[in-house]
C-alpha positions in Angstrom: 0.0 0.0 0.0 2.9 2.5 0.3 4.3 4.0 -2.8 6.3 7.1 -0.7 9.4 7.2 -3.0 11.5 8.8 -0.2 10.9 6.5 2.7 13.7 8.2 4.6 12.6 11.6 3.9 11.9 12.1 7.4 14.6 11.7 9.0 16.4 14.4 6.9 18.8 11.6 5.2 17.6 12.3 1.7 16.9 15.9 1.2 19.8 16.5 -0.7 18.7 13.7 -3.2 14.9 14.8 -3.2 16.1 18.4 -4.4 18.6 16.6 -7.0 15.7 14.3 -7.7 13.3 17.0 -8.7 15.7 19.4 -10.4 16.6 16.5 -12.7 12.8 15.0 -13.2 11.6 15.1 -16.7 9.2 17.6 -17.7 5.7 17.0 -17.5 4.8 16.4 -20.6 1.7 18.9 -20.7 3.0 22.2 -18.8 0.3 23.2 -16.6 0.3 27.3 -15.5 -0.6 26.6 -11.5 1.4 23.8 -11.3 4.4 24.4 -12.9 4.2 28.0 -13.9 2.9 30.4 -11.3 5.4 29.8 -8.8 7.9 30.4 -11.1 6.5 33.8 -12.1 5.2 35.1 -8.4 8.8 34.0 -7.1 10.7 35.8 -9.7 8.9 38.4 -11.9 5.4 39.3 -10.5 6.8 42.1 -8.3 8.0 44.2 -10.7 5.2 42.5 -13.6 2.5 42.0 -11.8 -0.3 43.2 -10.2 0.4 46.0 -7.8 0.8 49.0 -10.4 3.0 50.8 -7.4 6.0 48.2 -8.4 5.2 47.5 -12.3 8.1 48.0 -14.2 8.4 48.8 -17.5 4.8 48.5 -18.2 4.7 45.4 -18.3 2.7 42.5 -16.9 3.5 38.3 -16.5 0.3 37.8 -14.4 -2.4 37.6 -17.1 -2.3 36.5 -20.3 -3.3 40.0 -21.7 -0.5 41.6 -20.2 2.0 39.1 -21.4 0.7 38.8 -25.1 0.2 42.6 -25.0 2.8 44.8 -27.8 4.5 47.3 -25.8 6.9 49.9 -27.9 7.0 46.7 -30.3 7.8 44.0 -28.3 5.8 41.5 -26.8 6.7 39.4 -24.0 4.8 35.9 -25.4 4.1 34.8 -28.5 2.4 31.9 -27.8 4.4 29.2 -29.7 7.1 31.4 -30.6 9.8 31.4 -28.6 12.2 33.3 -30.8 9.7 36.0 -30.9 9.1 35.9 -27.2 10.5 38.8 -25.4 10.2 36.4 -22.1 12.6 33.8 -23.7 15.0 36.1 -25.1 15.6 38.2 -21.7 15.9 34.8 -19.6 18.4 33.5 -22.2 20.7 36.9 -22.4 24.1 37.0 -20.7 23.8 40.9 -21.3 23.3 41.8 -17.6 21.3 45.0 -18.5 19.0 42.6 -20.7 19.5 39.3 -18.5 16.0 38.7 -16.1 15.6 38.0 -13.4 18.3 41.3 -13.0 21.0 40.9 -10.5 20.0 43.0 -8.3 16.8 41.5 -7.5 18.7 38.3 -6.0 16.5 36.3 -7.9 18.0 33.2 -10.4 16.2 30.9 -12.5 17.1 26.8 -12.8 17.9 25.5 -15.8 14.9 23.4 -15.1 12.6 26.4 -14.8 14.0 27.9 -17.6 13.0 24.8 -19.7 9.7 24.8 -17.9 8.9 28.3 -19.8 10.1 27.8 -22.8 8.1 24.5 -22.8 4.8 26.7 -21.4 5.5 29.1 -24.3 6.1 26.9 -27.2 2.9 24.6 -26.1 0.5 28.1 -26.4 1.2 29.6 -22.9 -2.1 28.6 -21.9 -3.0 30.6 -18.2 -5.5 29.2 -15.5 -7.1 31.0 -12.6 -5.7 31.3 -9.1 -6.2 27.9 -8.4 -8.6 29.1 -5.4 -11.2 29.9 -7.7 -11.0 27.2 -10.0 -13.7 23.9 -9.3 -12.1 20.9 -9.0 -13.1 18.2 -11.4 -12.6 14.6 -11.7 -10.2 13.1 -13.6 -10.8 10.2 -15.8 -9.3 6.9 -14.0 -8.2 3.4 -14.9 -10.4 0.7 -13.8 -9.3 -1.8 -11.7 -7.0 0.6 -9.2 -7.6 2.3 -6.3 -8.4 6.0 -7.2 -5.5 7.4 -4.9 -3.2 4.9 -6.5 -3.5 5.3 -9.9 -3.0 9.3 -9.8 0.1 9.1 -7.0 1.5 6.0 -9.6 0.8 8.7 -13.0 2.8 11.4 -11.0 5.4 9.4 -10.0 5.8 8.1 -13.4 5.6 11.8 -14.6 8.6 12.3 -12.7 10.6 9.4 -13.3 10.3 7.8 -9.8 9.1 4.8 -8.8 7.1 3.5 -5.9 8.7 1.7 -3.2 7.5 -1.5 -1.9 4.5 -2.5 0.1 5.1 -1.6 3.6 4.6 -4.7 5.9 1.6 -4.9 8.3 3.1 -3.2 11.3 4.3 -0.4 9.6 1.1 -0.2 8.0 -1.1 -0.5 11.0 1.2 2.4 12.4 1.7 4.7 9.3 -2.4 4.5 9.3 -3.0 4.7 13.4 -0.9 8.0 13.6 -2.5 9.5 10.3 -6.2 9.5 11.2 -5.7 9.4 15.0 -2.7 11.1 16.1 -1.9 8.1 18.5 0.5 4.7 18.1 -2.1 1.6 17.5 -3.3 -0.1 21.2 -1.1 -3.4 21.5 -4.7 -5.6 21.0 -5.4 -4.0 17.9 -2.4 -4.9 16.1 -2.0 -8.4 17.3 -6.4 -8.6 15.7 -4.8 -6.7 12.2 -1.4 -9.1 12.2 -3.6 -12.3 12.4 -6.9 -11.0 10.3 -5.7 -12.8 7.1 -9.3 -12.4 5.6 -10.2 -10.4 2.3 -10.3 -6.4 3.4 -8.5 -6.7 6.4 -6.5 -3.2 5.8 -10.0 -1.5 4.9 -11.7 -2.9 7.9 -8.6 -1.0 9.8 -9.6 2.2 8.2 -13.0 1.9 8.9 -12.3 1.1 12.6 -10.3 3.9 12.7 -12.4 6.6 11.3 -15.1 5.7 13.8 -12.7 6.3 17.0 -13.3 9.3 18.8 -9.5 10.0 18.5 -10.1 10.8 14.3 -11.6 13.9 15.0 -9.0 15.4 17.8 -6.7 14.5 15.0 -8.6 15.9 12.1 -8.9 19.1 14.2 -5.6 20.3 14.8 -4.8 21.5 11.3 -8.0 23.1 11.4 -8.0 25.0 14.7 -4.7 26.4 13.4 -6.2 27.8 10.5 -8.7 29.4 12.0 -6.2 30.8 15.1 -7.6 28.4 17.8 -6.6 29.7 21.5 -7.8 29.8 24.6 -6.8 33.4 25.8 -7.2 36.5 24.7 -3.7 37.6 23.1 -3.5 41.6 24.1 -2.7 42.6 27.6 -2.3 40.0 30.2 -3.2 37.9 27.8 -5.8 36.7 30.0 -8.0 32.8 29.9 -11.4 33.0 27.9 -14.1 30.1 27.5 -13.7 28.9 24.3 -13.7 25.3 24.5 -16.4 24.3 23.3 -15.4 25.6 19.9 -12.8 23.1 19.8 -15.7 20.7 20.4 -17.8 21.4 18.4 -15.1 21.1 15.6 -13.9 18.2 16.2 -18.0 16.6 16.9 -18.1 17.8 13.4 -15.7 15.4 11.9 -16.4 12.7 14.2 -20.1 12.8 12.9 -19.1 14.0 9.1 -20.5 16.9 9.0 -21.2 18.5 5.1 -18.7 21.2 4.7 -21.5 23.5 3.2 -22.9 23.2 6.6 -19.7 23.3 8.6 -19.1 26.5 6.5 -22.6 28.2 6.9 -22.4 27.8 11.1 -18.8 29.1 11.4 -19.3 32.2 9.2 -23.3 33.2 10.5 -24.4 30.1 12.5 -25.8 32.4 15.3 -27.6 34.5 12.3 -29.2 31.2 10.6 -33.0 30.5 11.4 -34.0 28.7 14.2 -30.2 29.0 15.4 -29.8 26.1 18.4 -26.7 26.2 20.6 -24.2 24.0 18.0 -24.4 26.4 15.5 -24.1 29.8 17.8 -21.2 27.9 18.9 -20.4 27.1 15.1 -20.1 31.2 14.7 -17.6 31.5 17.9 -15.1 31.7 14.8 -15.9 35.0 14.6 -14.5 35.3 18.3 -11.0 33.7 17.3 -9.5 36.8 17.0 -7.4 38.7 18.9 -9.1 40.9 21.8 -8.5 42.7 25.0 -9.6 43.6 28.5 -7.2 47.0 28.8 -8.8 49.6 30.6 -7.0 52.3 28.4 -7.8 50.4 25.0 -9.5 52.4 22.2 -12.4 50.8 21.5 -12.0 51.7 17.5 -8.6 50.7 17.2 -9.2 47.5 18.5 -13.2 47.5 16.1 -10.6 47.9 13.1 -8.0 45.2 14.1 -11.3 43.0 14.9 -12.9 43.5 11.1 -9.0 42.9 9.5 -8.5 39.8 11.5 -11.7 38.4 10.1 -11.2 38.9 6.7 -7.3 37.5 6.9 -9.0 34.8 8.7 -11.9 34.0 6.2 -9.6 34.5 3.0 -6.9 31.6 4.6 -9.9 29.7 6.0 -12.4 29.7 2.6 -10.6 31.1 0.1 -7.4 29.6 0.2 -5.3 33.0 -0.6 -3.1 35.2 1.1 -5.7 38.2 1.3 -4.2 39.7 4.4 -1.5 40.9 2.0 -4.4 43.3 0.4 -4.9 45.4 3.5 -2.0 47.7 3.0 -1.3 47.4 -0.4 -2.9 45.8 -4.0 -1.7 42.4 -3.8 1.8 41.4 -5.1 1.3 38.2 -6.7 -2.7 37.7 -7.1 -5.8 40.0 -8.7 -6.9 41.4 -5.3 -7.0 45.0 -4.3 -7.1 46.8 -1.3 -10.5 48.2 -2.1 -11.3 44.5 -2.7 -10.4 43.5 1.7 -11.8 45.9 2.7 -15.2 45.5 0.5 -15.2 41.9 2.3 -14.5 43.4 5.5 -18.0 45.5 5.1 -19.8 42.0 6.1 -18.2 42.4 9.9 -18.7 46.2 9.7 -21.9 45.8 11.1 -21.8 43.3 14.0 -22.9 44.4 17.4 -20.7 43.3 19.8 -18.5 44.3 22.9 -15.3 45.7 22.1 -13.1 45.9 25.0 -13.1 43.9 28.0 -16.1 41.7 26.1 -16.4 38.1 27.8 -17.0 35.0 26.3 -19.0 33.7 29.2 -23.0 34.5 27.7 -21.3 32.6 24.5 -23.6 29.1 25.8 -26.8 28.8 25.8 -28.1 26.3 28.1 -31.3 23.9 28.0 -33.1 23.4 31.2 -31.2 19.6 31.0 -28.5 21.8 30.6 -28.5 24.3 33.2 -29.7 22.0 36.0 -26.2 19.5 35.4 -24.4 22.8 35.3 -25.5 24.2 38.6 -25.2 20.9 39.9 -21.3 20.7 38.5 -20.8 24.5 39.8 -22.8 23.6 43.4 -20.0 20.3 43.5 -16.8 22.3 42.8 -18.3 24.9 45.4 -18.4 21.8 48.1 -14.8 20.4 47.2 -13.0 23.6 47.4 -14.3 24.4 50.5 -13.3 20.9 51.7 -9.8 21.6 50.5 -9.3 24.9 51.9 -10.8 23.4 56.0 -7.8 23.5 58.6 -6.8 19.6 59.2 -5.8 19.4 63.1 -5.5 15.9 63.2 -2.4 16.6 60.6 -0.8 18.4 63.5 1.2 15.9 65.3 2.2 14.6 62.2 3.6 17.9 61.3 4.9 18.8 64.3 7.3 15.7 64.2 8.3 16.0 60.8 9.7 19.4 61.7 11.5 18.0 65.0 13.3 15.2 62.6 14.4 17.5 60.3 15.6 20.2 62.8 17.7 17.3 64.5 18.7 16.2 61.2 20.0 19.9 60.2 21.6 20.4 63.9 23.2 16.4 63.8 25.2 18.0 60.6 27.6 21.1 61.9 30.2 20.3 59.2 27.5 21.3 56.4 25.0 23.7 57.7 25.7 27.0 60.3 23.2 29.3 61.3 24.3 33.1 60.3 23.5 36.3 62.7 23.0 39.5 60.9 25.0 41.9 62.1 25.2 44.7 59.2 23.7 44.9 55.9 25.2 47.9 53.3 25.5 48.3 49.7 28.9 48.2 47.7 28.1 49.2 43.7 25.0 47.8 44.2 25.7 44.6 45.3 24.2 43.4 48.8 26.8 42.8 51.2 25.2 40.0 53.9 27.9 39.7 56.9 27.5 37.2 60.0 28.7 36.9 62.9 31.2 34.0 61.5 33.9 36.1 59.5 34.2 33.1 57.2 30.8 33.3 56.1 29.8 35.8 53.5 27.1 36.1 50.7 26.9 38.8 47.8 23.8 39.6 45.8 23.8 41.3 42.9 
């Protein structure tokens, strides 16, 4: 079932070879502009051609196909399948270093293999493709009689020259698939059932048995509650606790139960505004409260309004659109078609939110059925009980006590080699420094 063509990869032993590997890999043999061409551009040539008119040089643009094909004081930068007649692949080409691109001075370099990668892009049409964000994905057309996830991991690696490595055995399986879709090793009883199940569909019955642990969506939830900056205290200030739990729960209660990502969407953006809005999805749209916030007496309540609406829109663009957008609040975007006028358009949708600015609290965030409330003053009344039991004087400890301290002073007295009791006898200052002197002239500690 494995086919990872760099087995070692993580113990750092073949990095070197995995750079070597892919800097020598054939070219695809259809040059696709997301894949293969976009990075290459937005790494080395869409600051100064790109989108952000502040930094465009020349007048000239790489990050649409307009721009590129467009004649500019005769030249044009592609010609689709013209290479010769392609501005791009003449500049890239040059060892004039006023006409060489990337310039110098930028500290950008091209490979040879990206080099080849353009040329290729240019003499096949120089085809472009949306940001890859806004682009629905579509199923590709598959062999029969393989496993879907096979077949396209086997036609990349073949792509690439590379060939899959050999099935792992049954431990390594069981342990590569545990840690996966639970985050924990496999229980010792579970692996002995999986070494000995020599039935048909052993390895899917695994999967299966692991999806439905609770543990698959703890695991499925970390990557998430990083996206959407997960934390359980404020951030500003002291930096002080807040009740956000049950956010956490309810996202991982949403993989554990497969929730539709429409849905999982719709709760965490306006759950609390949806009709007929029960507690699961007002706690769906404590998203919105996963932002940074404070409790400062001295805070500016529109400073922190404004940091509030930003946050959300960074948050939302990672989250949902998969794109950078937080680069559009102080400037057009670098690499991709968004402006500034564009975040803060989106940010309009939080403009209007009535909420607590400073100090706000997090504690009206549940709402409780009767069920509800009556377990939770029950759970509050218990606590209440215990701590008060903790914090009653315990007399019959006092003998106990009383002898553990006699012991230990004898023990302390019994060793006048080690220990000596010091007398203060004058205290001053010297650069300072804290002087300590006793009564003993051989005894002497400095502070600083």
């Amino acid at each position: 079932m494995s086919i990872s063509p760099f087995p070692l990869l993580s113990l750092g032993i073949l990095i070197p070879s995995a750079i070597l590997l892919a800097e020598e890999a054939p070219l695809p043999a259809k040059i696709e502009f997301n894949r293969d061409v976009r990075p290459i551009l937005s790494e080395n040539c869409f600051h100064c051609h790109g989108f952000d008119q502040k930094t465009r040089e020349a007048n000239r643009r790489l990050d649409t196909r307009e721009g590129a094909l467009a004649e500019n004081d005769g030249i044009r930068a592609i010609v689709p399948g013209k290479l010769l007649e392609s501005d791009t692949h003449v500049r890239i080409h040059s060892s004039d270093k006023d006409e060489k691109m990337p310039p110098a001075d930028s500290g950008k370099k091209l490979t040879a293999r990206q080099i080849a990668i353009l040329d290729k892009w240019v003499e096949q049409g120089a085809e472009y493709q949306e940001h890859w964000a806004y682009i629905a994905p579509s199923k590709p057309t598959l062999p029969s009689g393989q496993h879907p996830i096979d077949a396209l991991v086997r036609a990349r690696l073949t792509e690439q020259g590379l060939k899959p490595s050999q099935e792992a055995d049954k431990t390594t399986l069981m342990r590569r698939l545990s840690l996966d879709l639970t985050g924990l090793p496999p229980r010792p009883e579970d692996h002995a059932a999986f070494i000995t199940d020599a039935a048909p569909g052993a390895y899917e019955r695994l999967v299966e048995k692991l999806l439905g642990s609770p543990h698959y969506g703890e695991r499925m939830a970390i990557p998430w509650l990083d996206v959407v900056r997960f934390a359980d205290t404020i951030g500003y200030h002291s930096d002080n606790p807040r009740n956000v739990w049950p956010y956490r729960d309810y996202v991982i209660t949403a993989f554990n139960s497969n929730k539709r990502f429409d849905q999982f969407t719709l709760e965490q953006i306006a759950g609390d505004l949806l009709p007929e809005s029960g507690q699961e999805q007002k706690i769906g749209s404590a998203f919105n409260r996963l932002l940074l916030s404070t409790e400062e007496g001295g805070a500016q309540a529109k400073d922190y309004e404004s940091r509030m609406l930003t946050d959300r829109v960074r948050a939302v663009g990672t989250a949902w659109l998969g794109q950078t957008i937080g680069c559009a609040q102080c400037h057009d975007h670098k690499f991709d078609p968004i402006s500034t006028r564009d975040f803060y358009t989106l940010g309009a949708f939080f403009a209007d939110i009535k909420e607590g600015i400073i100090g706000a609290r997090e504690a009206g965030m549940l709402v409780f059925t009767p069920e509800q409330k009556k377990q939770h003053d029950a759970l509050t009344a218990q606590l209440a009980g215990l701590a008060s039991e903790f914090g009653k004087n315990r007399p019959e400890l006092a003998p106990g006590q009383q002898a553990w301290e006699t012991d230990f002073s004898t023990a302390v007295s019994a060793e006048t080699g080690t220990w000596r009791s010091l007398t203060p006898v004058r205290v001053s200052t010297e650069k300072n420094n804290i002087a300590l002197r006793g009564s003993n002239k051989r005894s002497e500690m400095g502070v600083s």
